[in-house]
C-alpha positions as CSV (number, residue, x, y, z in Angstrom):
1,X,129.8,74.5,-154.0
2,X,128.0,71.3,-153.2
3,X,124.8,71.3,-154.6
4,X,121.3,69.6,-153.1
5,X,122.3,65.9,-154.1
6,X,125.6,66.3,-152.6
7,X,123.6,66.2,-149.0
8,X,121.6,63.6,-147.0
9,X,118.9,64.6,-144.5
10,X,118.6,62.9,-140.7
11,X,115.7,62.6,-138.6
12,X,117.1,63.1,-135.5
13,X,113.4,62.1,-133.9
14,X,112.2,64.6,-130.4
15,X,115.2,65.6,-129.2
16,X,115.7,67.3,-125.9
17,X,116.2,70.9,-125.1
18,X,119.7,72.2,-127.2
19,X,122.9,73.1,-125.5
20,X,124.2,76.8,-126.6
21,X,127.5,76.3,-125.3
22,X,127.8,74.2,-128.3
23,X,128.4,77.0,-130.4
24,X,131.4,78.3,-128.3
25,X,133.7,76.6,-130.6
26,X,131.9,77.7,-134.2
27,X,133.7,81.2,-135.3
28,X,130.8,81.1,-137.8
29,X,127.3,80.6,-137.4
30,X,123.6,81.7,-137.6
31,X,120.3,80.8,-135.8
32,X,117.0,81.7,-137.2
33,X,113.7,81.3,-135.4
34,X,110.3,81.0,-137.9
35,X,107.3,81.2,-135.0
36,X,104.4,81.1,-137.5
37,X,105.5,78.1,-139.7
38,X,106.9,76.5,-135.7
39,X,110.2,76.3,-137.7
40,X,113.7,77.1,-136.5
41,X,117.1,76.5,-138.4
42,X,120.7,76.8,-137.6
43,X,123.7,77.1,-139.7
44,X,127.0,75.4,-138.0
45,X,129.9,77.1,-139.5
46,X,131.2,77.9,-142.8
47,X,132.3,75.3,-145.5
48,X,132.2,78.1,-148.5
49,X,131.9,81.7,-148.5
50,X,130.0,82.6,-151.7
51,X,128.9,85.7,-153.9
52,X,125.6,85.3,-153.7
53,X,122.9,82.2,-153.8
54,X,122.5,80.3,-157.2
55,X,118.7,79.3,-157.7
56,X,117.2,76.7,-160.6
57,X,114.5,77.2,-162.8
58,X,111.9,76.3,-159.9
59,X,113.2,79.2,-157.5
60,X,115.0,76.7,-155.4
61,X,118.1,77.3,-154.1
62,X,120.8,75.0,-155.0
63,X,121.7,74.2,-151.5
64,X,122.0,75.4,-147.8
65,X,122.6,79.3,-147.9
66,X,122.1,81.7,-145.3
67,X,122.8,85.4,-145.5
68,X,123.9,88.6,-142.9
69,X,122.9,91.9,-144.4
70,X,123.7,95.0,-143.3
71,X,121.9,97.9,-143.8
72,X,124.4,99.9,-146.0
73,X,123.5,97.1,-148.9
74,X,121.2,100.1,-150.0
75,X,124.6,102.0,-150.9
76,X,125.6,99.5,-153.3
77,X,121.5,99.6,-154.6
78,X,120.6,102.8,-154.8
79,X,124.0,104.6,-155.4
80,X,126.3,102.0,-157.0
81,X,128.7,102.9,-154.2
82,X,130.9,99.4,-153.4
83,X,130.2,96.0,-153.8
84,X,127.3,93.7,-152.0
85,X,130.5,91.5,-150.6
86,X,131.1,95.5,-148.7
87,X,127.8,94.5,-146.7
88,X,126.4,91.7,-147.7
89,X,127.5,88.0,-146.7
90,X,126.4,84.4,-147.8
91,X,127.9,81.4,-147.0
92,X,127.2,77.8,-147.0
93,X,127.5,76.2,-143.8
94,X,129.1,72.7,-142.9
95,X,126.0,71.3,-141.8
96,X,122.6,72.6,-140.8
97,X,120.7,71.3,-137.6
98,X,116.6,72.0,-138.6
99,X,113.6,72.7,-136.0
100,X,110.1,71.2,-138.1
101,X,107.1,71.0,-134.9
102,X,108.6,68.1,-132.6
103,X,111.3,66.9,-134.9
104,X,114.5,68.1,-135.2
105,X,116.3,67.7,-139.0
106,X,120.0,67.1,-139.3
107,X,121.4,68.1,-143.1
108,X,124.7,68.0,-143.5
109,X,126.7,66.6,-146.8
110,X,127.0,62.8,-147.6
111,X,131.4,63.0,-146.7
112,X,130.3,64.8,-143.4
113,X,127.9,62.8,-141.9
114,X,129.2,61.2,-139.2
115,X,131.3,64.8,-138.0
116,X,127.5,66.1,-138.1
117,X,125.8,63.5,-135.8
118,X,128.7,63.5,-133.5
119,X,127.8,67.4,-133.3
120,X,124.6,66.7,-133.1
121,X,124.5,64.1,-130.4
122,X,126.5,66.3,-128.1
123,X,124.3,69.6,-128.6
124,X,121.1,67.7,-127.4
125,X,121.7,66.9,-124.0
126,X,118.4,67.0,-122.5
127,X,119.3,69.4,-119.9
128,X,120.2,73.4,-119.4
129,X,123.6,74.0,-118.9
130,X,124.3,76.0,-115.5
131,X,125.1,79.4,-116.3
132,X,126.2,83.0,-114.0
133,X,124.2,85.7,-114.2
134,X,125.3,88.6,-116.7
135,X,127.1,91.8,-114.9
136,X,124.9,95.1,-114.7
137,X,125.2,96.8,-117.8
138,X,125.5,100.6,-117.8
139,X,124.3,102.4,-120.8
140,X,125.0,105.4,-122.2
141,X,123.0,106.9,-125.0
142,X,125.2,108.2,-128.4
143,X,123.1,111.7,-128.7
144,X,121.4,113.2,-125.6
145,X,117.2,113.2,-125.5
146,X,117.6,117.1,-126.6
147,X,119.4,116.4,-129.8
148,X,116.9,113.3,-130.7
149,X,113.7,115.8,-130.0
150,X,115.9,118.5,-132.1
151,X,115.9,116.0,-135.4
152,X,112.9,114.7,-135.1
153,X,111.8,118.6,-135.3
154,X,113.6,118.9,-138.6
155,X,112.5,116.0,-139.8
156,X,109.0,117.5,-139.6
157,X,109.8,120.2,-141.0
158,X,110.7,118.1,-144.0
159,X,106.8,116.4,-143.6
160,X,105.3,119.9,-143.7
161,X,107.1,120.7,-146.9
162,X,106.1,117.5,-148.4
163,X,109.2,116.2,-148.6
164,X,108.7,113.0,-147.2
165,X,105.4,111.5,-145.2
166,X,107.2,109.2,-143.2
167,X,110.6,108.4,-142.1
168,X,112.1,105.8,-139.7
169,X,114.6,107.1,-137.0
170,X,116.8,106.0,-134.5
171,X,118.9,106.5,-132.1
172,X,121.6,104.3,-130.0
173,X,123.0,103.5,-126.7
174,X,126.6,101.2,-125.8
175,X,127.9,99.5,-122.8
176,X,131.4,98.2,-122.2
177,X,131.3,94.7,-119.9
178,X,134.5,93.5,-118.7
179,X,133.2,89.8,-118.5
180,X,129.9,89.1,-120.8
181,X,128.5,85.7,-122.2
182,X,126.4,86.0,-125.4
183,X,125.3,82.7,-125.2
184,X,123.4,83.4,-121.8
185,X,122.2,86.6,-123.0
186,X,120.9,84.8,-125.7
187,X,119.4,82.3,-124.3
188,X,117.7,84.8,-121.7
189,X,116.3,86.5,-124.8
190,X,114.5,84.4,-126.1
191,X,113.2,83.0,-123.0
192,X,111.7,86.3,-122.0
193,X,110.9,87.5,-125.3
194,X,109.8,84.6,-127.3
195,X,110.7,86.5,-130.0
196,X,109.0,85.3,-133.7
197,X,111.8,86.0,-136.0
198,X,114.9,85.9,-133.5
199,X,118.4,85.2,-134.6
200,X,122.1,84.4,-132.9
201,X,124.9,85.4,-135.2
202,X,128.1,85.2,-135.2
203,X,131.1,86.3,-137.6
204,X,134.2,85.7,-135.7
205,X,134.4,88.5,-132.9
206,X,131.2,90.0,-133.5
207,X,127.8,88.5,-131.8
208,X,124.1,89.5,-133.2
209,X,121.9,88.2,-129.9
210,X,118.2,89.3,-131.9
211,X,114.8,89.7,-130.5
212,X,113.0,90.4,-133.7
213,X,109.5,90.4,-133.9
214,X,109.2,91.8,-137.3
215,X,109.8,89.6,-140.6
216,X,111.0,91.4,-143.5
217,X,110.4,88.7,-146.4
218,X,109.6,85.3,-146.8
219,X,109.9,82.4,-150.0
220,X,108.0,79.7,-150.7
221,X,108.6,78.6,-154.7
222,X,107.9,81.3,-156.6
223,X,105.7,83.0,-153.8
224,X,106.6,86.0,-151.9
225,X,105.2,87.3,-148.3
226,X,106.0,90.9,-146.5
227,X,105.0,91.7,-143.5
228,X,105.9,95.5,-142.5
229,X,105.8,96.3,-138.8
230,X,104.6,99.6,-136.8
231,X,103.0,100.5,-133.7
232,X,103.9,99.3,-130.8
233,X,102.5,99.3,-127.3
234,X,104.0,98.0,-123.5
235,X,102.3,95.0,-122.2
236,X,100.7,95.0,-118.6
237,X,100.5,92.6,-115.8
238,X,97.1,94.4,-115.3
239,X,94.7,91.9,-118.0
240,X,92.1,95.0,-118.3
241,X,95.1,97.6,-118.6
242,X,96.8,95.4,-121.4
243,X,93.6,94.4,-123.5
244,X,92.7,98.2,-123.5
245,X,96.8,98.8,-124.7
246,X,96.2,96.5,-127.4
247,X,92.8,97.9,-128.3
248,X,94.3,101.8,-128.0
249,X,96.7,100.4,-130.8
250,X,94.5,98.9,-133.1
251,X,92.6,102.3,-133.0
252,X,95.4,105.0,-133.0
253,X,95.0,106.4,-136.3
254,X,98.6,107.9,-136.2
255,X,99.6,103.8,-135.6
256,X,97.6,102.8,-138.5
257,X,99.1,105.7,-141.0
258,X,102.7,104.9,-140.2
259,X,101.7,101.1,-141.2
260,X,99.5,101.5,-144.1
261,X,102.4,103.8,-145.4
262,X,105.0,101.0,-144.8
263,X,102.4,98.7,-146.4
264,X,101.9,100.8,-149.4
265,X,105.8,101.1,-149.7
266,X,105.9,97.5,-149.5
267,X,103.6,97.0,-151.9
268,X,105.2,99.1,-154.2
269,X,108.4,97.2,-154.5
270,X,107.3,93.8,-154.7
271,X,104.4,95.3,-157.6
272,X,108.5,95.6,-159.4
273,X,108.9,91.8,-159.0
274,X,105.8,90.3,-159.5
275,X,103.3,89.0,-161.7
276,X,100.7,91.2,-163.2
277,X,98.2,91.3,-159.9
278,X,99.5,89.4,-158.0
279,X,100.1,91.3,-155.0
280,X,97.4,90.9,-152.7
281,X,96.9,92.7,-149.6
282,X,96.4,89.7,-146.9
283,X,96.3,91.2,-143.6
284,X,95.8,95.0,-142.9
285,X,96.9,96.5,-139.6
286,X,96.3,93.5,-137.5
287,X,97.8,93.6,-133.5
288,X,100.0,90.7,-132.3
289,X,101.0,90.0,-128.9
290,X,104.5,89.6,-127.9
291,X,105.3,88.7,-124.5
292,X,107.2,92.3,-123.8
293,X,104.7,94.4,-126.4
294,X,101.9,94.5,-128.9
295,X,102.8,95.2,-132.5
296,X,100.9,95.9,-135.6
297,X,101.7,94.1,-138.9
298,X,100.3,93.6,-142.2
299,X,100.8,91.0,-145.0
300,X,101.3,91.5,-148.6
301,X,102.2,88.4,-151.0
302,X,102.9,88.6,-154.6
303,X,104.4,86.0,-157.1
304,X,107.5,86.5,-158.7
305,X,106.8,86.8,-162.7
306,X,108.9,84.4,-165.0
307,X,112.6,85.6,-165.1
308,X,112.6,87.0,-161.3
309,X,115.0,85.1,-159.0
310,X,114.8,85.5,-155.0
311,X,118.1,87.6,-155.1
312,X,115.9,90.1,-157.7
313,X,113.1,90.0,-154.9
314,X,115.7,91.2,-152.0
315,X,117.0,94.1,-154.2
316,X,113.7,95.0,-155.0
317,X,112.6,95.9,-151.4
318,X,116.1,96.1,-149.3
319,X,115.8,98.0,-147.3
320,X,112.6,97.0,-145.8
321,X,110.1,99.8,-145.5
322,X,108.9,99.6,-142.5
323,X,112.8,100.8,-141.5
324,X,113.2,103.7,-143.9
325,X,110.3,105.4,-145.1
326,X,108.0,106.9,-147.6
327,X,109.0,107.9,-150.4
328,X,111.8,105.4,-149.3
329,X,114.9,107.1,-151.5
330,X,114.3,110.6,-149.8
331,X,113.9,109.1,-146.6
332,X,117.1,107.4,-146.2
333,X,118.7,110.5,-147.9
334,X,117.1,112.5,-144.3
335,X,118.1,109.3,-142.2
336,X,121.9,109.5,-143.3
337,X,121.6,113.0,-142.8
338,X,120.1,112.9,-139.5
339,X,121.0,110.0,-137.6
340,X,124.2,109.4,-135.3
341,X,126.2,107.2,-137.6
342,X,126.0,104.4,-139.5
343,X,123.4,102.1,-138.7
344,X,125.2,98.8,-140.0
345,X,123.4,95.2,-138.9
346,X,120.8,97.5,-137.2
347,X,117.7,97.1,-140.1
348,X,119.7,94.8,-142.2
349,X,118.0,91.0,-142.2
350,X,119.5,88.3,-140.9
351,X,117.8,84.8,-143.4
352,X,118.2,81.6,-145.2
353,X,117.5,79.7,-148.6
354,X,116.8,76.4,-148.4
355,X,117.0,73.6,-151.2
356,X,113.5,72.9,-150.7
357,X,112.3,76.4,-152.5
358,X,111.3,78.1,-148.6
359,X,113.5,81.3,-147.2
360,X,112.8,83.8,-144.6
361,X,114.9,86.9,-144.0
362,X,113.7,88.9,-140.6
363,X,114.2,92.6,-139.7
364,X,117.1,93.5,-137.5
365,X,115.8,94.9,-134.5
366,X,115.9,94.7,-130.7
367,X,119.5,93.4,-131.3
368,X,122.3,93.3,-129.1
369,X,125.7,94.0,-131.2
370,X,128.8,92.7,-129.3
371,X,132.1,92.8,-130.3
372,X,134.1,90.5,-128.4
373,X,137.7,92.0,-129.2
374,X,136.5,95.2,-127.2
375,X,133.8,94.2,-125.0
376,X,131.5,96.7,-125.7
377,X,127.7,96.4,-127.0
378,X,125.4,98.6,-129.3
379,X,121.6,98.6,-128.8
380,X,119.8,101.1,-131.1
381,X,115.4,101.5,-131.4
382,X,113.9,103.8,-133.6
383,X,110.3,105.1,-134.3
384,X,108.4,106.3,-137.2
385,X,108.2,109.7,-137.6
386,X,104.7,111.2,-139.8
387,X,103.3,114.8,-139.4
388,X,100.9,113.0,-136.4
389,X,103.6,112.9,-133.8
390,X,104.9,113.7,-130.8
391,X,108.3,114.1,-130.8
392,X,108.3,113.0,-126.6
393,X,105.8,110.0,-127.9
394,X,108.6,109.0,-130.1
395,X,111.6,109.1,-127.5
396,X,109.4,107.1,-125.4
397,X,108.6,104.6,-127.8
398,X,112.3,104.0,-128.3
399,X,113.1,103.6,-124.7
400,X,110.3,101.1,-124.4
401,X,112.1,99.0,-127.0
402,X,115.3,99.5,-125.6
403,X,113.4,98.2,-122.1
404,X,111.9,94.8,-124.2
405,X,115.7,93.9,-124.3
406,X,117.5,95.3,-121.4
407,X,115.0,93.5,-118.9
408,X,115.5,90.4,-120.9
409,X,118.7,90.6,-119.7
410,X,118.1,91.4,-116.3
411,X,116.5,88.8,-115.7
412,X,119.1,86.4,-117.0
């Protein structure tokens, strides 16, 4: 694996807007958007597939890793059952092209330079390339609404026995397309969406087109940031109607349990990782606003103690609790009960380690899955489920995330 000192770093100066249709050619590759540090990166194919990242003594990664995690990694965590290579995958890319503000980063190794700036040069064309609209997709849901509003009633059952206090659950819907372009859809994404933490993946036949606005965890040295998500609201073209949605969801006391229980969760996992108190509540139940919805986060750093490695932090709080649930172990135990299937890249993270100690791994959500070979696409949304609820509250809230990313698309 070439390390750090085996690659040079290009300052490619204000480039012009990037051509997607670049990546038609790249089996491999992985976009990551960081909104709040005005940071992007992008992985261009796959020089080594490896194990898992190698860090030094400073909590730096050796070199350019980036990682696809599904969520059945807990498996291997929790029950020992298979490997992380089952559902976990790191790789170092050929070369990495780097959004910083205004300026736009090449890295790429010392033997590959000139390969990289050819790429390079090419992608940056200073104007959008002309695409076709996408077809009218027709979805159809995996469970029908009575089954969802059946579960969700046993889940609660489960809350009134004080089994669990929260749980995360989903449910999904899939469309065939006889002709679909997950570049376009992509792009149209995050247009519309302007999605924080969004991601484009790709693994050979299978697309990840993400509109995340959640991050799971983020690296800087030897600190460590969460930021669990829950509550959510529709936006309104109405300015009165939409300020009083956002301030209905700062309020909502059923919004600010499910969070603060995701928070505590949260807090819990990296109190297994970090220093003695160190973690630090920074934010609590604060409402962002999305261009599609508001959400409500909170922020929790800790520092790792001496001995802890970045790969110790992510096995300390994958999954993320915001997706699962509190306690967490008896909540996913309900989730695999109850759910439709597997959830695979739905809730995993989709991140990067970079030689310069940073790393940021989002949460997999409002994601389009497509599978080229087949043509079809998954879209799954979920909702927190506490003894406050309404189970049609909940199948609502799901469709309105399903809608943040279907009209995304519509207006492709």
């Amino acid at each position: 694996m070439n390390t750090v000192q085996d690659w040079i770093r290009i300052s490619l100066g204000r480039c012009p807007g990037f051509d997607w249709s670049m990546l038609m050619g790249e089996e491999h590759f992985l976009y990551r958007r960081i909104a709040d540090r005005d940071r992007a990166v992008l992985a261009v194919g796959c020089a080594q597939t490896i194990e898992a990242p190698v860090f030094g003594e400073d909590a730096r990664a050796m070199t350019w890793v980036f990682g696809a995690l599904r969520y059945e990694w807990k498996d291997v965590l929790f029950h020992g059952r298979g490997t992380d290579g089952d559902h976990c995958r790191w790789w170092v890319p050929r070369f990495v092209v780097e959004w910083r503000g205004d300026e736009v980063l090449l890295h790429t190794p010392k033997a590959d330079e000139q390969v990289a700036r050819s790429w390079a040069e090419r992608a940056f064309v200073g104007q959008p390339r002309a695409t076709a609209p996408l077809p009218p997709l027709v979805w159809m849901r995996h469970a029908p609404p009575e089954r969802y509003r059946a579960q969700v009633h046993r889940l609660l059952d489960h809350i009134q026995r004080g089994d669990i206090y929260e749980v995360n659950f989903c449910t999904s819907r899939s469309a065939t397309a006889a002709t679909f372009d997950p570049f376009t859809a992509f792009e149209s994404l995050l247009r519309r969406t302007d999605a924080p933490f969004a991601a484009f993946y790709r693994h050979g036949p299978c697309f990840a087109m993400c509109a995340s606005p959640e991050r799971f965890i983020a690296f800087d040295g030897h600190e460590v940031m969460g930021q669990p998500m829950k509550g959510t609201r529709p936006r309104y073209a109405d300015e009165l109607r939409d300020r009083q949605a956002a301030e209905e969801l700062a309020a909502d006391p059923k919004e600010r349990s499910e969070n603060i229980m995701a928070l505590d969760v949260m807090r819990h996992d990296l109190a297994r990782i970090g220093a003695q108190r160190s973690v630090c509540v920074e934010e609590l139940c604060v409402v962002r606003s999305y261009p599609r919805v508001h959400q409500m986060i909170s922020t929790v750093t800790a520092r790792m103690r001496q001995g802890v490695s970045p790969m110790d932090v992510l096995r300390a709080t994958f999954p993320m609790a915001s997706m699962t649930g509190a306690p967490k172990y008896r909540a996913m135990q309900l989730i695999e009960e109850t759910e439709e299937g597997p959830r695979g890249w739905f809730s995993g993270s989709f991140g990067f380690f970079a030689p310069d100690g940073t790393g940021d791994f989002n949460v997999i959500i409002r994601t389009l899955l497509y599978h080229a070979d087949d043509r079809t696409l998954r879209l799954t949304t979920g909702s927190a489920i506490t003894a406050l609820c309404d189970p049609e509250a909940e199948y609502e809230e799901c469709e309105v995330k399903a809608r943040s990313v279907i009209d995304a698309l519509r207006d492709a």
